[in-house]
Backbone and ligand atoms as CSV (ligand in chain L), in Angstrom:
chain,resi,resn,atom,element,x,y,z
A,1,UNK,N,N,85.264,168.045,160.728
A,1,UNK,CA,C,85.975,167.217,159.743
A,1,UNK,C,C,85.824,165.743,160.049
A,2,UNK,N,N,85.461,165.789,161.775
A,2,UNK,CA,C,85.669,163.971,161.589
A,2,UNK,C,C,84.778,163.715,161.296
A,3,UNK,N,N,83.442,164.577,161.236
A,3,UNK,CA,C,82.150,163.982,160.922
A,3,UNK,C,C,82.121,163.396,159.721
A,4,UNK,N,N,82.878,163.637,158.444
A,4,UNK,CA,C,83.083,163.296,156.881
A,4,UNK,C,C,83.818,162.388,156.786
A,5,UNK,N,N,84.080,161.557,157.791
A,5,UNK,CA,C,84.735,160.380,157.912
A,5,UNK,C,C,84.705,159.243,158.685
A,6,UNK,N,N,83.016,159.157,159.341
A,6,UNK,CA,C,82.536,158.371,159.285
A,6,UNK,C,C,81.996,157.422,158.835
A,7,UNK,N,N,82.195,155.994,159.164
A,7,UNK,CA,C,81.976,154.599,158.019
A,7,UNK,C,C,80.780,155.251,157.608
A,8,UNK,N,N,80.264,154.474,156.291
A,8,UNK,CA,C,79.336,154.331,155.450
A,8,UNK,C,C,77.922,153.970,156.107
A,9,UNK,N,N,78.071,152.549,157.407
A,9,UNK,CA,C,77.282,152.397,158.258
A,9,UNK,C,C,76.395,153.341,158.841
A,10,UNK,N,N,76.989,154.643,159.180
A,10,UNK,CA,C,76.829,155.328,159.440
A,10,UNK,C,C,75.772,156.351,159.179
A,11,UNK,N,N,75.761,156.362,157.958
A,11,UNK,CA,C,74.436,157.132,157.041
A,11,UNK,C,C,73.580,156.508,157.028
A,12,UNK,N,N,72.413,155.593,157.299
A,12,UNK,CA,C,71.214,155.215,157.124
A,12,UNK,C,C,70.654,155.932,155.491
A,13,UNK,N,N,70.782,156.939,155.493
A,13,UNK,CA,C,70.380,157.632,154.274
A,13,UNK,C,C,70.886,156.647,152.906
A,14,UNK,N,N,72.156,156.682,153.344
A,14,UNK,CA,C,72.726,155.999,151.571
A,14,UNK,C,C,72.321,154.759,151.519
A,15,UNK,N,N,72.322,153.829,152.763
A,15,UNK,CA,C,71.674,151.887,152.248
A,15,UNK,C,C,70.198,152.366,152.096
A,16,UNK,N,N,69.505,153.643,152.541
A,16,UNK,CA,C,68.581,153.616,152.248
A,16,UNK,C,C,68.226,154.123,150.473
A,17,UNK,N,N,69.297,155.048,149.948
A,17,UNK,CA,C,69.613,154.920,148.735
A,17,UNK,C,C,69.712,153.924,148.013
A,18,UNK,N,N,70.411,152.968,148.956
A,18,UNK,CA,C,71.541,152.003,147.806
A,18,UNK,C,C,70.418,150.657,147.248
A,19,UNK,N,N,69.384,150.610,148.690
A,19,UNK,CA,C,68.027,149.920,148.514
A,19,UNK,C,C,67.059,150.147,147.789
A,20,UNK,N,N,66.463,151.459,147.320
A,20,UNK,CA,C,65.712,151.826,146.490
A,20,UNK,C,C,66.442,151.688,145.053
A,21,UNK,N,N,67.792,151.936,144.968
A,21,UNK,CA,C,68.356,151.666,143.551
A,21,UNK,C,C,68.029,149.838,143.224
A,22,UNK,N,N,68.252,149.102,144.332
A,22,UNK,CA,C,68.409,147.371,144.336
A,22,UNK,C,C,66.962,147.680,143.768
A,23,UNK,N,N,66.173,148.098,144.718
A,23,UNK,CA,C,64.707,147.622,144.535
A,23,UNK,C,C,64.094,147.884,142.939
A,24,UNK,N,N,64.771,149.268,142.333
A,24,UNK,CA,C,64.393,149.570,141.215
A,24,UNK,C,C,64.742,148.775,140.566
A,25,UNK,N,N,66.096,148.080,140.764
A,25,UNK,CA,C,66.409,147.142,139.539
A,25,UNK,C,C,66.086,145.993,139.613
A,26,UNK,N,N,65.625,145.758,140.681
A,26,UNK,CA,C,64.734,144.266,140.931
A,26,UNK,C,C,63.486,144.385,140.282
A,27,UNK,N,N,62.539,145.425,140.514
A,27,UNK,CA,C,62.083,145.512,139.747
A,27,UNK,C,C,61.522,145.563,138.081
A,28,UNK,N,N,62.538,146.436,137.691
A,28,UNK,CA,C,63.194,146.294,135.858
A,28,UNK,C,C,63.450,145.157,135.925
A,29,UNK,N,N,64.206,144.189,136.048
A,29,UNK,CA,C,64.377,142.653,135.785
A,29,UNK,C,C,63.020,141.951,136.097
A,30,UNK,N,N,61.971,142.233,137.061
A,30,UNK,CA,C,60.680,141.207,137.317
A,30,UNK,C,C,60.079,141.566,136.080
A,31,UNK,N,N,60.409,142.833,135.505
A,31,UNK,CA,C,59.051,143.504,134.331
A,31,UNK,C,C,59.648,142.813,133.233
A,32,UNK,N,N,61.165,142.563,133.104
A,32,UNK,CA,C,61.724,142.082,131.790
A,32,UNK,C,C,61.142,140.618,132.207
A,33,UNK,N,N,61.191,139.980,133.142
A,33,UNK,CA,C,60.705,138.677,132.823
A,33,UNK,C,C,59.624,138.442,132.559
A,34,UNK,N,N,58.449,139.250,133.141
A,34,UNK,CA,C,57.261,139.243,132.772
A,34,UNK,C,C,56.800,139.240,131.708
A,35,UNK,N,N,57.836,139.847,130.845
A,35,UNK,CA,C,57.410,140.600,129.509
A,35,UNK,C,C,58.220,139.642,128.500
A,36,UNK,N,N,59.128,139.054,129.149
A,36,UNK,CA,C,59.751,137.622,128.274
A,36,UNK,C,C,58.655,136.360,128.147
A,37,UNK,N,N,58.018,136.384,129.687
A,37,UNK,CA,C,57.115,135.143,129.627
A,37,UNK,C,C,55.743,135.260,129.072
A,38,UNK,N,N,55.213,136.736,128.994
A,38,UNK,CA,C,54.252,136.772,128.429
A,38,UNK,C,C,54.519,136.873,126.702
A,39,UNK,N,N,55.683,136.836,126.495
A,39,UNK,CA,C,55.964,136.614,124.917
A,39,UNK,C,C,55.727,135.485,124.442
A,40,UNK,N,N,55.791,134.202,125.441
A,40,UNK,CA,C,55.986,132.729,124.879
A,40,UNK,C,C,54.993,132.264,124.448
A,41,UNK,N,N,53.517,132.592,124.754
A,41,UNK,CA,C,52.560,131.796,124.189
A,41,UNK,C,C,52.541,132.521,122.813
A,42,UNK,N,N,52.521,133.679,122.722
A,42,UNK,CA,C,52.811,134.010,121.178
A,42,UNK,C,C,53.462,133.075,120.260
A,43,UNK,N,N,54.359,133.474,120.795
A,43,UNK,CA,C,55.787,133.038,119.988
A,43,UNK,C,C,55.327,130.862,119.718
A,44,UNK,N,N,54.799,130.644,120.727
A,44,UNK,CA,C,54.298,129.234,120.171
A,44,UNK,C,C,53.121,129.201,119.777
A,45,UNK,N,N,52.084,130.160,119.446
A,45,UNK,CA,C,50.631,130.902,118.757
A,45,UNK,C,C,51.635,130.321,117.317
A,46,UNK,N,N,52.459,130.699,116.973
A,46,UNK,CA,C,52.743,131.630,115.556
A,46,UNK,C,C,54.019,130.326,114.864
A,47,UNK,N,N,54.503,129.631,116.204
A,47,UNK,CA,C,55.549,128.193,115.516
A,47,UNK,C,C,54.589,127.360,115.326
A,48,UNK,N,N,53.544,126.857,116.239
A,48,UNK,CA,C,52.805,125.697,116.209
A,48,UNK,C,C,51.974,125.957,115.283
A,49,UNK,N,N,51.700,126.874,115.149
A,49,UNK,CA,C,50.220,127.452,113.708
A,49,UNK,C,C,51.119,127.485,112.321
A,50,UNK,N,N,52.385,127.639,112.250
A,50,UNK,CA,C,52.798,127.362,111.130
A,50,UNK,C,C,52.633,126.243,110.533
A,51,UNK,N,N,52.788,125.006,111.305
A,51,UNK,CA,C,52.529,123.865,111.128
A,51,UNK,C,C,51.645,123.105,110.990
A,52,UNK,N,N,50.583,123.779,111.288
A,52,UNK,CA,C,48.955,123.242,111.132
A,52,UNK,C,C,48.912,123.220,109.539
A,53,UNK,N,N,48.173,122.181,109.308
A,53,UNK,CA,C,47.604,121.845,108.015
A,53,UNK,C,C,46.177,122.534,107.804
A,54,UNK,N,N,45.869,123.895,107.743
A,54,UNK,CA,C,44.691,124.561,107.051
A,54,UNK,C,C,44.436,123.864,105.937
A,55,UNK,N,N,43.235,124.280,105.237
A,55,UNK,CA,C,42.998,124.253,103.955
A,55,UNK,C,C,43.841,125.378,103.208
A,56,UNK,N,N,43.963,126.086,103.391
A,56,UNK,CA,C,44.753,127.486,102.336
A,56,UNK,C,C,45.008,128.638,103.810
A,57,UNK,N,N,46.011,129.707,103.028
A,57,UNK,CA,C,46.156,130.516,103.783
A,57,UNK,C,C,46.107,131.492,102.718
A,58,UNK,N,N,45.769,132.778,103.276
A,58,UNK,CA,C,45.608,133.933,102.087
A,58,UNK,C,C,46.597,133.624,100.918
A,59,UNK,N,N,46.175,134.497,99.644
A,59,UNK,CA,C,47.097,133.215,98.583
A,59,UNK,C,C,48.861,132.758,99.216
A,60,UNK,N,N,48.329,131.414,99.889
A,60,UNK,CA,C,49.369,130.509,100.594
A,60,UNK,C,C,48.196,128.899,99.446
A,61,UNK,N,N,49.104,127.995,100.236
A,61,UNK,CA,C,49.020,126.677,99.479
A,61,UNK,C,C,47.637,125.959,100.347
A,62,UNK,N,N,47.578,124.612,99.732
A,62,UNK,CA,C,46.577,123.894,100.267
A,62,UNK,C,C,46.664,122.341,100.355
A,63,UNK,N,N,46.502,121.935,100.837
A,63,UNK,CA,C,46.362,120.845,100.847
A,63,UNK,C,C,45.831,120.218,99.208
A,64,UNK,N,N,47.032,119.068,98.820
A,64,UNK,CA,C,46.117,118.301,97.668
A,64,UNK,C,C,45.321,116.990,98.290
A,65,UNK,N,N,44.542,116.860,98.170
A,65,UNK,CA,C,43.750,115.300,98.556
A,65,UNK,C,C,43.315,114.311,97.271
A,66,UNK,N,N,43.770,113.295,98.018
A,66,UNK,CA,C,44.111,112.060,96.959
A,66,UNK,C,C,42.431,111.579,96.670
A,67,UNK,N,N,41.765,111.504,95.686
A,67,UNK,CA,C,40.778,111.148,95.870
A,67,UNK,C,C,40.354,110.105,94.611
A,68,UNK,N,N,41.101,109.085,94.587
A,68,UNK,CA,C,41.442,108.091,94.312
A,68,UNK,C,C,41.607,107.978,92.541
A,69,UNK,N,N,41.351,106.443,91.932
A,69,UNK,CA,C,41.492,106.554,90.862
A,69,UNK,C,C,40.770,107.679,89.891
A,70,UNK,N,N,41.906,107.721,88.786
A,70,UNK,CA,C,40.761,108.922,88.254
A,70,UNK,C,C,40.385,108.375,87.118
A,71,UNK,N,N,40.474,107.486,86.738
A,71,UNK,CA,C,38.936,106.568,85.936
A,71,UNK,C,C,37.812,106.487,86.556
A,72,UNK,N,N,37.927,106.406,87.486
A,72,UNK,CA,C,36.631,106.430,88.542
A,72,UNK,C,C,35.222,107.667,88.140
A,73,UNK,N,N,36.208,108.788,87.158
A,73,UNK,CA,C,35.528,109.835,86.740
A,73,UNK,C,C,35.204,109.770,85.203
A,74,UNK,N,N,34.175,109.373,85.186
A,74,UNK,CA,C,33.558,109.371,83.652
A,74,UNK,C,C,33.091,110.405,83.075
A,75,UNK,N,N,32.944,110.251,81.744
A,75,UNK,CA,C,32.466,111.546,81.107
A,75,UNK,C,C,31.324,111.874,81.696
A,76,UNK,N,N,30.061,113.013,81.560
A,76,UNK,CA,C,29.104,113.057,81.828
A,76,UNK,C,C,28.800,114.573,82.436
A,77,UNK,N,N,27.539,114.265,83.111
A,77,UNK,CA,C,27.270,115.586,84.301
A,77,UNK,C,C,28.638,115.445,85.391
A,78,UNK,N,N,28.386,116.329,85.952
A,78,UNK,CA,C,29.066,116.842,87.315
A,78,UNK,C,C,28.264,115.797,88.289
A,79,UNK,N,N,29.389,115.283,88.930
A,79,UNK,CA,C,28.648,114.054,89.814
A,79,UNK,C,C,29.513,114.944,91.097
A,80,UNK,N,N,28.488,114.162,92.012
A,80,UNK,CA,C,29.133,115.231,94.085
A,80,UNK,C,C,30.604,113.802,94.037
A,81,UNK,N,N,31.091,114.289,94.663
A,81,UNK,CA,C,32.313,113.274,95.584
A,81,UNK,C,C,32.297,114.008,96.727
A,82,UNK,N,N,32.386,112.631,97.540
A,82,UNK,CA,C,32.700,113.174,99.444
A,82,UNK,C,C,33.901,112.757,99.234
A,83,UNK,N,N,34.423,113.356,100.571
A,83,UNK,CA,C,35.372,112.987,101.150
A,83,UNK,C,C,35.906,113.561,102.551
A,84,UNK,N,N,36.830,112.867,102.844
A,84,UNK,CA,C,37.174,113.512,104.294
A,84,UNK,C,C,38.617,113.837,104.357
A,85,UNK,N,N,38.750,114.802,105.502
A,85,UNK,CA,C,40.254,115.650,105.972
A,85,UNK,C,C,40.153,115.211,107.079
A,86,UNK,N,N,41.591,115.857,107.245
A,86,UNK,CA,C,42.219,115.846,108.246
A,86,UNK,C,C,42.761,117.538,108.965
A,87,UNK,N,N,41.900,118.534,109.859
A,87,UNK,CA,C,42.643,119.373,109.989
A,87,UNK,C,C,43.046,119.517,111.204
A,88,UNK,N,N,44.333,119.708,111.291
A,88,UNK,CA,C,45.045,119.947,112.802
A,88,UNK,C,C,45.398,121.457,112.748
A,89,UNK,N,N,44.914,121.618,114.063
A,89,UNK,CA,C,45.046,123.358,114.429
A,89,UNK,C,C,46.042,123.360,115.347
A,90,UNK,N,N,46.051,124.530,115.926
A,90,UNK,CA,C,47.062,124.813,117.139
A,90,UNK,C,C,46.850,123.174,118.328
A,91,UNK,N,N,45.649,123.033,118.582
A,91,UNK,CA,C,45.445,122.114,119.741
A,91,UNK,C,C,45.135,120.921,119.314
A,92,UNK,N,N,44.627,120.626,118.074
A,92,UNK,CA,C,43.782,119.222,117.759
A,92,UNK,C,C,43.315,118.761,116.932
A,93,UNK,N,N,43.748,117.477,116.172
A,93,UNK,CA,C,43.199,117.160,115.094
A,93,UNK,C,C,41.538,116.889,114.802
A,94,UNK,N,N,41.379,117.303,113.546
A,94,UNK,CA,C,39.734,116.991,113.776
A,94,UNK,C,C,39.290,116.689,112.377
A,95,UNK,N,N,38.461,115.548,111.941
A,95,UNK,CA,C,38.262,115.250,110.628
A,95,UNK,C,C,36.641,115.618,109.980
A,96,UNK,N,N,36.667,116.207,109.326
A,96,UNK,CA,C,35.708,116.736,108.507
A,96,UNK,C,C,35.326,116.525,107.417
A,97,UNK,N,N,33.669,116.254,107.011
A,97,UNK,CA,C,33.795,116.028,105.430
A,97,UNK,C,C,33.456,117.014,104.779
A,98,UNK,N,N,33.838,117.149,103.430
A,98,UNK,CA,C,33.504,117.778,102.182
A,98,UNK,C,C,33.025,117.384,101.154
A,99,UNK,N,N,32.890,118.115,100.165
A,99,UNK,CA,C,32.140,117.596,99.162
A,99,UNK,C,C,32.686,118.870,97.901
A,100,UNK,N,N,32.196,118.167,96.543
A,100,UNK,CA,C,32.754,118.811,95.572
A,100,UNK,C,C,32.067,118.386,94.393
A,101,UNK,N,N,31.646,118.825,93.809
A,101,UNK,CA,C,31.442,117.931,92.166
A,101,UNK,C,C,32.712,118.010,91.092
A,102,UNK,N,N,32.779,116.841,90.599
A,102,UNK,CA,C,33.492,116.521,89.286
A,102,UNK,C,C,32.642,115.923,88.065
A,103,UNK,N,N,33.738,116.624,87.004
A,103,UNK,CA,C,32.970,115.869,85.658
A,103,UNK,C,C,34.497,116.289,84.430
A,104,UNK,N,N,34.504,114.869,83.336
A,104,UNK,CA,C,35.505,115.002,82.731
A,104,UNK,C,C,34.986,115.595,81.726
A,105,UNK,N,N,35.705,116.321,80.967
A,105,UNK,CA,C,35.511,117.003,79.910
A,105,UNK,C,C,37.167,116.550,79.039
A,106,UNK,N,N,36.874,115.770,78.265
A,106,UNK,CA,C,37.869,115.314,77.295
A,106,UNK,C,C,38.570,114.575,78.061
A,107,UNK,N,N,39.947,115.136,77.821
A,107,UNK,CA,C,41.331,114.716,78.842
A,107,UNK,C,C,41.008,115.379,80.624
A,108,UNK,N,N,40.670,116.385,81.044
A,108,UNK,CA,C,40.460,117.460,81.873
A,108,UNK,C,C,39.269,117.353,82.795
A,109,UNK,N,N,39.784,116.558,84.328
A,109,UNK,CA,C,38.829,116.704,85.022
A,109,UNK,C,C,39.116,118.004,85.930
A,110,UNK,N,N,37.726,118.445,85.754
A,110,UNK,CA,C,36.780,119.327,86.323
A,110,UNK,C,C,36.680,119.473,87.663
A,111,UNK,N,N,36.742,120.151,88.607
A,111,UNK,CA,C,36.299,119.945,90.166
A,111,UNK,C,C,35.630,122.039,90.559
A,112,UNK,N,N,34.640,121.643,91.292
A,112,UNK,CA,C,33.483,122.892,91.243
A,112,UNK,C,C,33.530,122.537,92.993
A,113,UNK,N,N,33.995,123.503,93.723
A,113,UNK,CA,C,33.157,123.271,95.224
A,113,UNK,C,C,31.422,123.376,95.293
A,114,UNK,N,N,31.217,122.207,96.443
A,114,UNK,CA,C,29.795,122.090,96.471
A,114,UNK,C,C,28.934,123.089,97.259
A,115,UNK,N,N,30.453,124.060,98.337
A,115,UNK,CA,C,29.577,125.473,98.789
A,115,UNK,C,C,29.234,126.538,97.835
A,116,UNK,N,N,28.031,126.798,98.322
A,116,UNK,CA,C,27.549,128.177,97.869
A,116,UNK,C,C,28.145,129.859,98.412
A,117,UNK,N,N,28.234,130.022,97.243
A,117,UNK,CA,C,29.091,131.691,97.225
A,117,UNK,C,C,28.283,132.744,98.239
A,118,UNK,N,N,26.882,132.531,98.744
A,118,UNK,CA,C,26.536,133.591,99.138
A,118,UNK,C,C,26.795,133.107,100.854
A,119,UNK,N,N,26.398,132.177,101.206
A,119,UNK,CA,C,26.759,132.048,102.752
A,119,UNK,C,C,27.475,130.481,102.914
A,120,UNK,N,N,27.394,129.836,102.355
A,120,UNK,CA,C,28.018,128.269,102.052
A,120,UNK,C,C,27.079,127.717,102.495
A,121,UNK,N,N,26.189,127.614,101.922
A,121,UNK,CA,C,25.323,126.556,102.067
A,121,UNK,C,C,25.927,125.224,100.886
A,122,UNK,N,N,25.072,123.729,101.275
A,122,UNK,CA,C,25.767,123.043,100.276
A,122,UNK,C,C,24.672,123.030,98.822
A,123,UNK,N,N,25.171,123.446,97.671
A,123,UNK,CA,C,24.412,122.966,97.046
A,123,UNK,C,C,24.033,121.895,96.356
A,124,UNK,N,N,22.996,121.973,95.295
A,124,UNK,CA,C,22.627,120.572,94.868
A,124,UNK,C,C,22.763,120.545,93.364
A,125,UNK,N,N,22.279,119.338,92.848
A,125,UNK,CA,C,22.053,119.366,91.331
A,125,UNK,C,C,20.756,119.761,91.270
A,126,UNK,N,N,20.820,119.828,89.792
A,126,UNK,CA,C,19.254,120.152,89.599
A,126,UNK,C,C,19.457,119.830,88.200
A,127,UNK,N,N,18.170,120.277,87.786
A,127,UNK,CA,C,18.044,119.749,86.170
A,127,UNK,C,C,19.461,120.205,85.236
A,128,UNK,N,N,19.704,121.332,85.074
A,128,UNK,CA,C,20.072,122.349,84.778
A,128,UNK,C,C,21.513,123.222,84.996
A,129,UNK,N,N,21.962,122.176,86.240
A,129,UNK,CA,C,22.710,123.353,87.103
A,129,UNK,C,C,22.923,122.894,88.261
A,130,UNK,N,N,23.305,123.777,88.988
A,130,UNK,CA,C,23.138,123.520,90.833
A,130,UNK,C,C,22.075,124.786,91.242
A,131,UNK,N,N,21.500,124.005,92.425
A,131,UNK,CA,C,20.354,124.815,92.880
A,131,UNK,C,C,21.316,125.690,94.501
A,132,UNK,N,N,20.187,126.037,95.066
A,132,UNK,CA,C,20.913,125.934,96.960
A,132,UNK,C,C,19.462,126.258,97.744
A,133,UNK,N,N,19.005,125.741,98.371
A,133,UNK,CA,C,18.477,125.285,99.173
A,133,UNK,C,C,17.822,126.558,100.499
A,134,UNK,N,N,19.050,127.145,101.017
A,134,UNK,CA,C,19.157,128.355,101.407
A,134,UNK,C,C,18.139,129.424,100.952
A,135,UNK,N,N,18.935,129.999,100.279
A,135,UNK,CA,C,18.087,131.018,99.995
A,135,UNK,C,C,17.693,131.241,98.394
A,136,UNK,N,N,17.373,130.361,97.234
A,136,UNK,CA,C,17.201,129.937,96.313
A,136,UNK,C,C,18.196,130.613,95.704
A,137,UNK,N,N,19.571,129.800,95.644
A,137,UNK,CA,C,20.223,130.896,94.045
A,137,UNK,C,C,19.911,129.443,93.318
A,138,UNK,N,N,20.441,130.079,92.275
A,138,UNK,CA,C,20.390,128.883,91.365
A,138,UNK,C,C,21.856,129.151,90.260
A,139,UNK,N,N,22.644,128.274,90.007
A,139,UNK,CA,C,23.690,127.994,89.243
A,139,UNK,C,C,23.406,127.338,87.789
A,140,UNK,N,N,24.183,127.782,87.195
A,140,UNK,CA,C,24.195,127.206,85.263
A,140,UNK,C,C,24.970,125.871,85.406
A,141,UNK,N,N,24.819,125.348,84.385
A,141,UNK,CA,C,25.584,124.012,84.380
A,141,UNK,C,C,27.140,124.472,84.156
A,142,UNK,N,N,27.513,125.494,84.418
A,142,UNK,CA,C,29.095,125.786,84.836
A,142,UNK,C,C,29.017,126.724,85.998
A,143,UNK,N,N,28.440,126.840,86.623
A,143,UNK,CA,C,28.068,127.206,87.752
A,143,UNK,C,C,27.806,128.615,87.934
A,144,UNK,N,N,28.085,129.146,87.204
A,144,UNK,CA,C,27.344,130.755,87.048
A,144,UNK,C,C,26.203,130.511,87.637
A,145,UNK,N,N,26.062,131.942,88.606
A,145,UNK,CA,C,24.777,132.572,89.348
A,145,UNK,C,C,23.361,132.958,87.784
A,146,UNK,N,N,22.801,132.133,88.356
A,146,UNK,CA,C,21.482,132.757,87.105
A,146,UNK,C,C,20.412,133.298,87.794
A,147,UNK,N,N,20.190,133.120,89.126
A,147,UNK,CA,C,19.130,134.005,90.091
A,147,UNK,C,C,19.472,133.955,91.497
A,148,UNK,N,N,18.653,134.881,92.322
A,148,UNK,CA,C,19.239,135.082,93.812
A,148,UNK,C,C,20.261,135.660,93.987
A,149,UNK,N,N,20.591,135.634,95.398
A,149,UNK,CA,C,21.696,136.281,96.189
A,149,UNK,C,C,23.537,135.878,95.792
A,150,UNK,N,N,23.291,134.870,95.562
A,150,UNK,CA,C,24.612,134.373,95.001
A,150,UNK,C,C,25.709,135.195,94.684
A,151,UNK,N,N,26.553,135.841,95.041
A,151,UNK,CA,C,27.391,137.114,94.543
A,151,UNK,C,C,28.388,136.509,93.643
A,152,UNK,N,N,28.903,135.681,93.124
A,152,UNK,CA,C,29.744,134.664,92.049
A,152,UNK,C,C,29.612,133.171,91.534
A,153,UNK,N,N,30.365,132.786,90.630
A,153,UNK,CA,C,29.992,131.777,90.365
A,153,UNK,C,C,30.599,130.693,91.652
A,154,UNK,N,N,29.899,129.328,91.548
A,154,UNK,CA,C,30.547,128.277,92.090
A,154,UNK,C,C,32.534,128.204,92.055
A,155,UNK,N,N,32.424,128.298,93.161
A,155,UNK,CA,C,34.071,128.319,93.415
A,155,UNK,C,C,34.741,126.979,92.677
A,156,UNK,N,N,36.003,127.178,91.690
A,156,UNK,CA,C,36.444,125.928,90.856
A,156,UNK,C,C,37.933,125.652,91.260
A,157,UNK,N,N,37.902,124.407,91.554
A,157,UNK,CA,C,39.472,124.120,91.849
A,157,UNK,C,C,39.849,122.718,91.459
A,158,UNK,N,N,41.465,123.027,91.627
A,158,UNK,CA,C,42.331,123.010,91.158
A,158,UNK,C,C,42.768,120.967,90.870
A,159,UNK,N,N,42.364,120.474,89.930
A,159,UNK,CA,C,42.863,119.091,89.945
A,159,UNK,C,C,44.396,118.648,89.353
A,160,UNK,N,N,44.464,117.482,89.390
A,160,UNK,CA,C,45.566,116.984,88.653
A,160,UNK,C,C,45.899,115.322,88.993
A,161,UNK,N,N,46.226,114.920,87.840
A,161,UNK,CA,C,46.286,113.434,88.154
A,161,UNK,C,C,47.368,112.788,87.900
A,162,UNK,N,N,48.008,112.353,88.930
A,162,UNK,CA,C,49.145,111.428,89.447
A,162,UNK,C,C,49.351,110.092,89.457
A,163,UNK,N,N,50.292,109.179,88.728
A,163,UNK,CA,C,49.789,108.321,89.082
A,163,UNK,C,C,48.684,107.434,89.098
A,164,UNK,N,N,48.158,108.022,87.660
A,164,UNK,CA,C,46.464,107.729,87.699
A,164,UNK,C,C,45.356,107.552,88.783
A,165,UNK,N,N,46.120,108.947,89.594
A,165,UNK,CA,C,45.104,109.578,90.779
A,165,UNK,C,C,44.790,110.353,90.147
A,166,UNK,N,N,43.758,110.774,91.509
A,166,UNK,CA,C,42.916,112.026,90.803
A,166,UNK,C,C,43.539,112.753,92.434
A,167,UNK,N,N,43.878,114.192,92.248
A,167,UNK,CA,C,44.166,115.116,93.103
A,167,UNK,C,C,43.852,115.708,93.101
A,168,UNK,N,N,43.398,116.476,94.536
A,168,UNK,CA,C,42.131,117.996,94.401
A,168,UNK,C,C,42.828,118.970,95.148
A,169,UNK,N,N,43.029,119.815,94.509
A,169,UNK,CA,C,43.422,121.063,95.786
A,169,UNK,C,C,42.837,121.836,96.547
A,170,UNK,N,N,42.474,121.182,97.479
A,170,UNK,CA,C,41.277,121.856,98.359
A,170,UNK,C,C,41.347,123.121,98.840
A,171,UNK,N,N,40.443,124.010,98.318
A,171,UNK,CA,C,40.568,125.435,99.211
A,171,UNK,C,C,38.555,125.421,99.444
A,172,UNK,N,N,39.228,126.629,100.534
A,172,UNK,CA,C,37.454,126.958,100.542
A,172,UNK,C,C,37.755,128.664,100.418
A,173,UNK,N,N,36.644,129.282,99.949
A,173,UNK,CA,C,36.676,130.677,99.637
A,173,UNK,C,C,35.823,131.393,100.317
A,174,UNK,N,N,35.930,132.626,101.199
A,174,UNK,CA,C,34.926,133.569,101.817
A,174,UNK,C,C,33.415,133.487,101.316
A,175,UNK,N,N,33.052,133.196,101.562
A,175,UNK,CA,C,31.638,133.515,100.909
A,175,UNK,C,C,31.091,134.955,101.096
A,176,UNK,N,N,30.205,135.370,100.020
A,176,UNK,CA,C,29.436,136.652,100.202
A,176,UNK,C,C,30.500,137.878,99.533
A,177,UNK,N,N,31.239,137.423,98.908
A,177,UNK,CA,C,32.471,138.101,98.537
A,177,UNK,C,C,32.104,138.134,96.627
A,178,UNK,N,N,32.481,139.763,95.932
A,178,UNK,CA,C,32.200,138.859,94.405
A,178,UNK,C,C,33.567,137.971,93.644
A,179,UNK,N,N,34.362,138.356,94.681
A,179,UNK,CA,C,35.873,137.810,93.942
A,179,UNK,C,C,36.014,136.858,95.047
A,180,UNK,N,N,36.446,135.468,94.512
A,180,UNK,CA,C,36.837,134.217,95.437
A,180,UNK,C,C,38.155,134.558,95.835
A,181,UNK,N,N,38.089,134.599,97.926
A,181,UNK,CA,C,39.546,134.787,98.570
A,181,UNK,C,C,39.151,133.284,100.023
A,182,UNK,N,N,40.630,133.252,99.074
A,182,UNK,CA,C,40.582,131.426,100.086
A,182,UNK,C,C,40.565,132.097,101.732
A,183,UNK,N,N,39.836,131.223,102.281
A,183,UNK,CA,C,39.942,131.453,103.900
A,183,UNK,C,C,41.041,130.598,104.294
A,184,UNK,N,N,41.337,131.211,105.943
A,184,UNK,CA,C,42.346,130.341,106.393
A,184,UNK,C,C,42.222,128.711,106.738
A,185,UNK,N,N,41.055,128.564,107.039
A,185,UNK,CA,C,40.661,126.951,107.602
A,185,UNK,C,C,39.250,126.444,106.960
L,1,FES,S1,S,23.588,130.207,100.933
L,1,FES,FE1,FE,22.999,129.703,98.932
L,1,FES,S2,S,21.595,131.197,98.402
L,1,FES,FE2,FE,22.174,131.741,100.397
């Protein structure tokens, strides 16, 4: 009987219990932190990328770009306009140019991206149309595919004028696709 009433000290067995329980739960808490800290770059993957200025996000919005007076756009052919962005990603701003043709038609300017539908190449004018360089498609003077690889017409977007600006809503679209789907950047 007195043996069952010896201190606790006594057992080696149970701190050796009572240690493997500590250790387990030291453990479970190192894995929960691990698994908290390996959450964070996500979790700022997915805040800081909200905030990036893409060109479009699957049908999400786009950037409008101011591209100046819009008298500047006379009646006529489809003339190219450059211009430049601004896109900031997760890490870094970086400026890029583009290009686009416009042409007014009445009240209603016009804007046609200057990539090509089958791989984005840039295209050109031509007599007729737009050509591409690439791999010869060739475009109608509304940009319909009339030969080659081209899988749609010239991608068309979106203007509007402010202020007696001219505003473009810049997207760019998958290429090689027959239905235009805006990419993310
Ligand atoms: S990229 Fe224009 S025809 Fe291939």
């Amino acid at each position: 009987m007195a043996a069952l009433f010896r201190p606790p000290w006594s057992y080696p067995f149970l701190f050796m219990l009572i240690d493997r329980r500590t250790l387990l739960k030291s453990w479970q808490a190192l894995a929960a932190a691990v698994a908290g800290l390996s959450a964070i770059p996500a979790g700022l993957f997915f805040a800081v990328g909200a905030r990036s200025k893409g060109t479009a996000t699957a049908g999400g919005s786009a950037d409008w770009i101011d591209l100046g007076p819009a008298g500047d756009v006379g009646e006529g052919p489809w003339k190219a306009r450059r211009f430049r962005r601004e896109i900031e990603d997760r890490w870094k701003k970086t400026v890029v140019d583009e290009s686009v043709y416009l042409r007014k038609q009445g009240e209603a300017i016009e804007a046609v991206s200057a990539l090509c539908t089958h791989t984005g190449c840039l295209v050109q004018r031509v007599s007729n149309g737009f050509g591409c360089p690439c791999h010869k498609s060739d475009f109608d003077e509304d940009g319909k595919p009339t030969s080659g690889p081209a899988p749609r017409p010239l991608d068309r977007l979106e203007t509007k004028v402010e202020g007696g600006r001219l505003k473009l809503r810049f997207v760019k679209f998958r290429p090689g696709l027959t239905t235009a789907e805006p990419m993310a950047s």
